[in-house]
C-alpha positions in Angstrom: -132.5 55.5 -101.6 -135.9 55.4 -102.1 -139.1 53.6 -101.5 -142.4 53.3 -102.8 -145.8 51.7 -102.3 -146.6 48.9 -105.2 -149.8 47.7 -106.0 -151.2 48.9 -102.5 -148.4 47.0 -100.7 -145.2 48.8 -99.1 -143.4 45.4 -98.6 -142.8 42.2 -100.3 -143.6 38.9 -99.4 -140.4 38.5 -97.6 -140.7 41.4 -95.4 -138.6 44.1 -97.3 -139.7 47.5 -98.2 -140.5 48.3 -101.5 -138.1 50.4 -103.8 -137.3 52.5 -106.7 -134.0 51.5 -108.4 -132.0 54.3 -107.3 -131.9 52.0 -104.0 -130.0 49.0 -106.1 -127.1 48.1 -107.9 -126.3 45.9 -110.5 -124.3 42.6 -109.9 -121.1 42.0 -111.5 -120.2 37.9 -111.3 -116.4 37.3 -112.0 -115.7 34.9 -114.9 -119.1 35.8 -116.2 -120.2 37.6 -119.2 -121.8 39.9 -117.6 -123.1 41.7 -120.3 -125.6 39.2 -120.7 -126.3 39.5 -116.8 -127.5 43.2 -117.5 -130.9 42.6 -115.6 -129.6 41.4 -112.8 -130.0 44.4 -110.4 -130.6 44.1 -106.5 -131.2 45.8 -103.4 -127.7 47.8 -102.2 -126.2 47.3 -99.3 -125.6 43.8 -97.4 -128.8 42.7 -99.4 -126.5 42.7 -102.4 -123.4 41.5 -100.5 -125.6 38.4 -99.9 -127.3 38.3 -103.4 -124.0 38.4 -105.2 -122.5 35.7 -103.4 -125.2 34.1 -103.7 -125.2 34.0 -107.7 -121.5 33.8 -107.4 -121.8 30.4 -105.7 -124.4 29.2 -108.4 -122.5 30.5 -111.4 -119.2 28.8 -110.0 -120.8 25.3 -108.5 -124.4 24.4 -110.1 -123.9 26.2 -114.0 -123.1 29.0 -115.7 -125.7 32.2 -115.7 -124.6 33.6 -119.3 -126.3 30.6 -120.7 -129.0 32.1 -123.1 -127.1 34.3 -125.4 -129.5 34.2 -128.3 -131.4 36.2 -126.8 -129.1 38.9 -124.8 -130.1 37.2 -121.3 -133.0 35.8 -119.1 -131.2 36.3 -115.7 -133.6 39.3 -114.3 -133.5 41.3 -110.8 -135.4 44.3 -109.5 -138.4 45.4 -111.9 -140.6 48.6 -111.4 -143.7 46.6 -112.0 -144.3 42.9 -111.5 -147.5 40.6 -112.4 -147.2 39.6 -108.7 -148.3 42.2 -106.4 -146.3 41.3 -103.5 -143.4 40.1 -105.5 -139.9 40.4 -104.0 -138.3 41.9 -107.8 -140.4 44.7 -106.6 -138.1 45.2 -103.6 -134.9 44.2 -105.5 -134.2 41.3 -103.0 -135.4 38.7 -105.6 -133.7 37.0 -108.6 -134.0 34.5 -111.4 -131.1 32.4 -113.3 -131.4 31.0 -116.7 -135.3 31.3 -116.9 -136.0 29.9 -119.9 -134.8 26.7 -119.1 -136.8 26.4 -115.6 -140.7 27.6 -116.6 -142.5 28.9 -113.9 -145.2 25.9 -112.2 -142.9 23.3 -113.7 -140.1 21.1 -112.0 -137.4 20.6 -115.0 -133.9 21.2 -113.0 -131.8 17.7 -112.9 -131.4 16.0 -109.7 -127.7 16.3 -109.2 -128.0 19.9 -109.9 -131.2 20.5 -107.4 -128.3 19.0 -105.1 -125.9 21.3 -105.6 -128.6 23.6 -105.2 -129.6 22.4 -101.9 -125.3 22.1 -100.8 -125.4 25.7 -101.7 -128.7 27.0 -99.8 -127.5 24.9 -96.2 -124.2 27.0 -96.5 -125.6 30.3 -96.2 -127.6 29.7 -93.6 -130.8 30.3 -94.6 -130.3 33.5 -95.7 -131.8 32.6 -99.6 -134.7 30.9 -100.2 -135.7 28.9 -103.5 -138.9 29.2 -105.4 -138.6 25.5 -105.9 -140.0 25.0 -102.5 -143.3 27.0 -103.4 -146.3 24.8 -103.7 -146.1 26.2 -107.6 -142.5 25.3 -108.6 -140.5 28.4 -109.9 -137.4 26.9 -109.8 -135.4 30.2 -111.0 -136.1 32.1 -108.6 -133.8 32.8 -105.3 -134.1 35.8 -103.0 -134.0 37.1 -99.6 -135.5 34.7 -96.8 -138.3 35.9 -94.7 -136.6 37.1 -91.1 -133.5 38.5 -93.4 -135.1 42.6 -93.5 -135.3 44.6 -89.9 -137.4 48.1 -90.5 -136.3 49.8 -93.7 -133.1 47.5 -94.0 -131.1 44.8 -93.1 -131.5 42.2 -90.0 -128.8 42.2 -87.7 -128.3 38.4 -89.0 -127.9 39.0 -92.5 -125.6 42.0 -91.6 -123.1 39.6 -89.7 -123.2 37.5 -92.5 -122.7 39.5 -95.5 -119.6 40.6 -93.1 -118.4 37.4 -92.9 -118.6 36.5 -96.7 -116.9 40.1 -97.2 -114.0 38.6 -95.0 -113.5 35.4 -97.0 -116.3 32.9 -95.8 -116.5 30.4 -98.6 -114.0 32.1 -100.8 -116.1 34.2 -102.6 -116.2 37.7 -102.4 -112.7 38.1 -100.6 -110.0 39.5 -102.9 -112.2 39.4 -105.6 -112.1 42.9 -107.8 -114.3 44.3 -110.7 -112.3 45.3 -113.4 -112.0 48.9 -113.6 -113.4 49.2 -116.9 -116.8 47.8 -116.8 -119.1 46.0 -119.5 -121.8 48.4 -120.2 -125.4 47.0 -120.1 -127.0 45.9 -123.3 -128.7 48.5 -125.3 -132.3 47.7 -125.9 -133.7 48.1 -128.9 -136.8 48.7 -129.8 -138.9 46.3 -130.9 -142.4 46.3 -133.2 -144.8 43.8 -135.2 -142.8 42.7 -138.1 -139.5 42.2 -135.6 -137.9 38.7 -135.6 -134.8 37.6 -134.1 -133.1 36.7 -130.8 -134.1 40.2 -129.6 -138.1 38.9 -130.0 -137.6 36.0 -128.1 -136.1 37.7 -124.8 -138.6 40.1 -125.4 -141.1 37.3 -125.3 -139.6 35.0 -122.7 -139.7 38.2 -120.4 -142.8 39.3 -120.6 -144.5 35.6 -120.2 -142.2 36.3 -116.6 -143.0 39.4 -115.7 -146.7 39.1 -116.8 -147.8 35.6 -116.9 -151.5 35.7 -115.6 -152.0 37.1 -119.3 -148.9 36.8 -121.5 -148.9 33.3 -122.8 -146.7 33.6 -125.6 -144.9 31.5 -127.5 -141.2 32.1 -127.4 -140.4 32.2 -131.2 -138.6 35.0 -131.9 -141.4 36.2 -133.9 -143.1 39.4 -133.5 -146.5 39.1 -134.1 -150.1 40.0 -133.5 -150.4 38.0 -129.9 -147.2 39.4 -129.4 -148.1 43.5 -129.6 -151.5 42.6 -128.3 -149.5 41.6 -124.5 -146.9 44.6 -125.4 -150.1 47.0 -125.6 -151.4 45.8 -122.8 -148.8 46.2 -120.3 -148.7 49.6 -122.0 -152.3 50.3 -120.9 -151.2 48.9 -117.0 -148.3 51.2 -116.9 -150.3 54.6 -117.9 -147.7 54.4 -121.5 -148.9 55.3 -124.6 -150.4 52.2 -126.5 -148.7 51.8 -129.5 -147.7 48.2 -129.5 -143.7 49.6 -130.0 -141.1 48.6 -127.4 -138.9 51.5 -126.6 -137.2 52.6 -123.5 -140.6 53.5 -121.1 -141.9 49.5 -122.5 -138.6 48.4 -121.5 -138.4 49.8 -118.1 -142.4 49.0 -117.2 -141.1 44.7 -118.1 -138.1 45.8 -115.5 -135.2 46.3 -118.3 -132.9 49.2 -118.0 
């Protein structure tokens, strides 16, 4: 495991260090398709206990998280780089679900499900917080609360209660098994001007995310100029060659894997 400094800061807004992804682990929800949850990649240890259960509880009560399958997935966890300096991705104790239905700055979510939402947040203890309850609305986002980290890991409070959940507290995580043979992540492919598809629009949909004080694209599934011109310049950010193409180093600098 380890940790890094980002964008002059060595923790995230929640008080947890910053770190590479050799200190995560991918999430695996039963019932899912978790093929489409590829992205969905936080902190190990009883950060991810926590995390899991947490989008285990939300997949099972509020809705599904494979939702957007035309364009492989917009549930995202851990990134390397973030438009947010102090961002808790950057840390891998932040999430978001279905984020192309909930845009970031806007309220969209139904009532009856922001009340399953809120059912869901009282019962473990406020150990996650929403990004609804930002002054600017980012209703797919959940993570880590503040007071949840202790040094370089976990609070003795969130310790006790990833143990708990581990021992069948809300019926989650107890008894539950992956399968032994395990989905493998979605390929990415690389992408370039002329490029069209469902492919495009993730593509598009997570870079407006990732970099949204300058990437405000439309989500069309069309590769264009204003598309390559945010592609070259997240290139030119992350020290990449800038060539407007989307292969694997473009991928991981947007947080993909």
């Amino acid at each position: 495991m380890t940790f890094r400094t980002a964008y002059g800061n060595t923790r995230s807004e929640n008080g947890w260090r910053m770190c590479n992804r050799d200190a995560c682990e991918r999430i695996l929800i039963p019932g899912a398709d978790n093929q489409f949850l590829a992205a969905l990649i936080v902190r190990s240890g009883p950060s991810e206990v926590v995390l899991r259960a947490w989008a285990i509880w939300y997949h099972r009560n509020v809705e599904r998280l494979d939702l957007y399958k035309a364009g492989v997935g917009d549930d995202w966890g851990w990134s390397l780089v973030n438009d947010v300096g102090d961002s808790n991705h950057l840390s891998g104790t932040g999430y978001d679900f279905n984020a192309v239905q909930y845009p970031w700055k806007l309220r969209t979510m139904p009532a009856g499900r922001k009340q399953k939402v809120r059912e869901g947040l009282r019962l473990f203890e406020d150990n996650i917080f929403w990004g609804a309850d930002w002054a600017r609305a980012d209703e797919m986002h959940y993570q880590l609360n503040k007071g949840t980290a202790s040094g370089d890991g976990a609070s003795a409070k969130l310790i006790e209660f990833a143990r708990r959940l581990e021992a069948g507290y809300l019926g989650l995580l107890a008894g539950t098994t992956v399968p032994p043979v395990l989905p493998k992540p979605v390929a990415r492919p690389t992408l370039r001007r002329g490029d069209s598809g469902g492919e495009v629009t993730y593509l598009q949909g997570l870079l407006n995310r990732m970099f949204a004080s300058y990437s405000k694209l439309a989500v069309d599934g069309d590769f264009g100029p204003a598309t390559e011109s945010v592609v070259r310049e997240v290139q030119r950010r992350s020290n990449l060659a800038v060539d407007g193409v989307v292969g694997p180093d473009t991928w991981r600098a947007a947080g993909q894997r």
